[in-house]
mmCIF file of the C-alpha atoms, coordinates in Angstrom:
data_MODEL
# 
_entry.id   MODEL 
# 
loop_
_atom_site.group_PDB 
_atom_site.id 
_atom_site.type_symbol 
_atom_site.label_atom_id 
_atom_site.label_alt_id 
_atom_site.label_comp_id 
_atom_site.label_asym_id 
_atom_site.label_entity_id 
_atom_site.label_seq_id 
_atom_site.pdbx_PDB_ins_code 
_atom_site.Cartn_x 
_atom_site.Cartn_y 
_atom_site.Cartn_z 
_atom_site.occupancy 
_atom_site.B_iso_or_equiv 
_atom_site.pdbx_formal_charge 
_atom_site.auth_seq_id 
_atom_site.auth_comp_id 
_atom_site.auth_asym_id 
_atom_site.auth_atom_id 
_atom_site.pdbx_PDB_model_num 
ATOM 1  C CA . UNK A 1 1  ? 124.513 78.455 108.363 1.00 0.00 ? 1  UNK A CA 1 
ATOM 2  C CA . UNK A 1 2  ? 124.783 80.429 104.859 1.00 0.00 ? 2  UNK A CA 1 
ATOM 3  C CA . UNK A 1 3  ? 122.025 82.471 103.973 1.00 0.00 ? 3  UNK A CA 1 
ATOM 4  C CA . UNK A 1 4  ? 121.537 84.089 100.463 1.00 0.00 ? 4  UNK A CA 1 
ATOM 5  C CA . UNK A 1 5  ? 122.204 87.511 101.099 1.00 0.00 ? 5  UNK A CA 1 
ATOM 6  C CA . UNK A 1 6  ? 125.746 86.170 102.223 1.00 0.00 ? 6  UNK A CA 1 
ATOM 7  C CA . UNK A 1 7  ? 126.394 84.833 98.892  1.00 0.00 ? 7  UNK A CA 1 
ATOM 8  C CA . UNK A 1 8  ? 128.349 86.459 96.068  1.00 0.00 ? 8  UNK A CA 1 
ATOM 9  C CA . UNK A 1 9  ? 127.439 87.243 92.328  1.00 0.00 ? 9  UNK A CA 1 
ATOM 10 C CA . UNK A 1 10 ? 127.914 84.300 89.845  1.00 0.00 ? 10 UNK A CA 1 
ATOM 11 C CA . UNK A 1 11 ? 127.096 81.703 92.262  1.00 0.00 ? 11 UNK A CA 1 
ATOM 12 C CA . UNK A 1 12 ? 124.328 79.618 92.417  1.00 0.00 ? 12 UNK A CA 1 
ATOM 13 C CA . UNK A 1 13 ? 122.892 78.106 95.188  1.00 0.00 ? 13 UNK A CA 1 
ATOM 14 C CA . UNK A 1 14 ? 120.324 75.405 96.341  1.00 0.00 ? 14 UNK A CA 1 
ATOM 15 C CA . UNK A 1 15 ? 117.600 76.499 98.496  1.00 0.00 ? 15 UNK A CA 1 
ATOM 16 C CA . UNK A 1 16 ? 117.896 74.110 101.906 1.00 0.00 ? 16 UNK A CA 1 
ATOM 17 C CA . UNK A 1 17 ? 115.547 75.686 104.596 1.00 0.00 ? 17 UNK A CA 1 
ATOM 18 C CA . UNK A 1 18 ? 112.643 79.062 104.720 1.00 0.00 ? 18 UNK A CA 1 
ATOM 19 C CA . UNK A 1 19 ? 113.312 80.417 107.433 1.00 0.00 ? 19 UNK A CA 1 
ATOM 20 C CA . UNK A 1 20 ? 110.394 83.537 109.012 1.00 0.00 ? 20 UNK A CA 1 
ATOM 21 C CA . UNK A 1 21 ? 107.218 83.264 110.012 1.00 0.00 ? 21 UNK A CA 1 
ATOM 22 C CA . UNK A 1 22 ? 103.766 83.533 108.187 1.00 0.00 ? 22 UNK A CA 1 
ATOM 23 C CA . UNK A 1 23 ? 102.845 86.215 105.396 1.00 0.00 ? 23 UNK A CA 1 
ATOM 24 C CA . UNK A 1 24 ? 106.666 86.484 104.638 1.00 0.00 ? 24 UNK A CA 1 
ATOM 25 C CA . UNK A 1 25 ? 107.555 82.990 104.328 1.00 0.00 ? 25 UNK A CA 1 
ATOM 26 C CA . UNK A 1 26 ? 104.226 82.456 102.552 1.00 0.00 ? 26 UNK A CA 1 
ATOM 27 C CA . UNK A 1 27 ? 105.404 85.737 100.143 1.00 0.00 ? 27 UNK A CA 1 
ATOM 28 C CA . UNK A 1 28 ? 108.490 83.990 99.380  1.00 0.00 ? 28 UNK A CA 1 
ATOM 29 C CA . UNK A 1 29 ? 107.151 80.375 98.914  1.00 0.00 ? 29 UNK A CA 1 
ATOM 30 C CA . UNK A 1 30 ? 104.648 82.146 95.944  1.00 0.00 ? 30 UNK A CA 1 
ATOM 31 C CA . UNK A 1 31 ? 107.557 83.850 94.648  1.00 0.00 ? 31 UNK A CA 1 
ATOM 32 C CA . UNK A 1 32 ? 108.769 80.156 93.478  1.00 0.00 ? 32 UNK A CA 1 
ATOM 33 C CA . UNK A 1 33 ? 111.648 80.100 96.206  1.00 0.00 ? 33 UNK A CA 1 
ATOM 34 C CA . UNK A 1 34 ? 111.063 76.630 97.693  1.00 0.00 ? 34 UNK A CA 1 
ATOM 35 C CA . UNK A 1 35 ? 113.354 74.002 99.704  1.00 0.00 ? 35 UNK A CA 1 
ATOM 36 C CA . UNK A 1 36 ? 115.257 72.470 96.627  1.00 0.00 ? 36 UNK A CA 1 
ATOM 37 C CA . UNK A 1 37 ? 114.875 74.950 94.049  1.00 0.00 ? 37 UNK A CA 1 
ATOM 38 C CA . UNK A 1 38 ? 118.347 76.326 93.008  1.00 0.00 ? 38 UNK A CA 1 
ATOM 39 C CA . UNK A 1 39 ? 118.926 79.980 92.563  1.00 0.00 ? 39 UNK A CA 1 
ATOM 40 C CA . UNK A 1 40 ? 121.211 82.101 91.009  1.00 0.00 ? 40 UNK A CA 1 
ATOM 41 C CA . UNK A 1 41 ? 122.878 85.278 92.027  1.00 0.00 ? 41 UNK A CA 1 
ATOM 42 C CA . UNK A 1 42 ? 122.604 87.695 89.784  1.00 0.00 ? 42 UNK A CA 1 
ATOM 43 C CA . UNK A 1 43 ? 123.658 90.767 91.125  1.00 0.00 ? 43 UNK A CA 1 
ATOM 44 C CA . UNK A 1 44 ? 123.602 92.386 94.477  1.00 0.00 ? 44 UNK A CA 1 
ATOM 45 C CA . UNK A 1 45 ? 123.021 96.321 94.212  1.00 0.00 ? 45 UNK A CA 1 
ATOM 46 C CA . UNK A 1 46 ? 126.076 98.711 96.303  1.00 0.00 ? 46 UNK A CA 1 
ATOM 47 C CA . UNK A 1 47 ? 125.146 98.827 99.423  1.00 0.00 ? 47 UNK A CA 1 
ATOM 48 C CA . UNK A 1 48 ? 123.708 94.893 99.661  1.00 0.00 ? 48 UNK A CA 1 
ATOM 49 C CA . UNK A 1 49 ? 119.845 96.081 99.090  1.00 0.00 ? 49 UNK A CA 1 
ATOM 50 C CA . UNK A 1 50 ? 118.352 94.456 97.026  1.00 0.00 ? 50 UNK A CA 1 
ATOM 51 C CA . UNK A 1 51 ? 119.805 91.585 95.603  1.00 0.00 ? 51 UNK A CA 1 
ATOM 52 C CA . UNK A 1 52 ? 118.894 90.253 91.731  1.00 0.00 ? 52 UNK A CA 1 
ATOM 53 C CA . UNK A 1 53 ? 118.263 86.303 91.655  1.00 0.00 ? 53 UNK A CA 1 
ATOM 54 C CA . UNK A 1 54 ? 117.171 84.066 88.964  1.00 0.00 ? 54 UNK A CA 1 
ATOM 55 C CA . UNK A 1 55 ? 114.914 81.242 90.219  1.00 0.00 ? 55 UNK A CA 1 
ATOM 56 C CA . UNK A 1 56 ? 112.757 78.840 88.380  1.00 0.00 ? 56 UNK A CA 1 
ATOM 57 C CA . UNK A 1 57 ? 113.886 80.801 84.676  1.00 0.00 ? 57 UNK A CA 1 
ATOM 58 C CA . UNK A 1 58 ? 112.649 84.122 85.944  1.00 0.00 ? 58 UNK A CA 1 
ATOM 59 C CA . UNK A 1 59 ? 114.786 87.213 87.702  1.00 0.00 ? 59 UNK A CA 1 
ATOM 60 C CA . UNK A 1 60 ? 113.559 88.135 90.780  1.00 0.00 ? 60 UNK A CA 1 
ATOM 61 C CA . UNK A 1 61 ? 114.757 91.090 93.370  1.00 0.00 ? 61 UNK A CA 1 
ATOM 62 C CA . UNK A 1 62 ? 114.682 90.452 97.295  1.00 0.00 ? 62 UNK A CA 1 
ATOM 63 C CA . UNK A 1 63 ? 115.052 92.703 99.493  1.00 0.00 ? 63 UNK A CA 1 
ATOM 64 C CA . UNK A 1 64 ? 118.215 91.996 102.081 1.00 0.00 ? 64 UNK A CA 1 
ATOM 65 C CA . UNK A 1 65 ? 116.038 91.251 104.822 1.00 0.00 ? 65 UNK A CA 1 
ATOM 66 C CA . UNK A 1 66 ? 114.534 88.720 103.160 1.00 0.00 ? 66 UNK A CA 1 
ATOM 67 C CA . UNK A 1 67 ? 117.445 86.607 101.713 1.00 0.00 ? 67 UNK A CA 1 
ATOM 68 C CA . UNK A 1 68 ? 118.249 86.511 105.062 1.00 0.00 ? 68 UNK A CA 1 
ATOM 69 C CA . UNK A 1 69 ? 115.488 84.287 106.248 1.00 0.00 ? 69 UNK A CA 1 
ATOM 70 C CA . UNK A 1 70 ? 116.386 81.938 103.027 1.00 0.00 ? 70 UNK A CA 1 
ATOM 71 C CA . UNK A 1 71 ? 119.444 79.071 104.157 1.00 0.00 ? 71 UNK A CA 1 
ATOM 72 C CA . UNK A 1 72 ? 121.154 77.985 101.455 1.00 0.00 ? 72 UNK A CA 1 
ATOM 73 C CA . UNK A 1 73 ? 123.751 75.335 100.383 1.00 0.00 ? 73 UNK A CA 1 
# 
């Protein structure tokens, strides 16, 4: 199972399962990161937190913990 925080910069990715529960998921799903959607890696900061993604033609910054709950292909 790959999750976005495990991928590196210059890569993009498509968006295969949310994983979390609730107010998180639901915080990610209105950030435009949906099952499908392909996302870019941008740039992930020094020590891994947070990491700089382009989805839907906008940048974006998650925090670690999040792109962890995000599976990706």
């Amino acid at each position: 199972m790959n999750t976005l925080n495990k991928i590196p910069c210059g890569k993009t990715v498509k968006v295969k399962k949310l994983t979390g529960e609730g107010p998180v998921k639901r915080r990610i799903m209105d950030m435009g990161i949906t099952k499908g959607v392909d996302v870019f890696v941008r740039k992930v900061a020094p020590l891994g937190d947070p990491i700089e993604v382009t989805v839907r033609g906008y940048e974006l910054s998650l925090r670690k913990a999040d792109a962890q709950m995000i599976e990706v292909e």
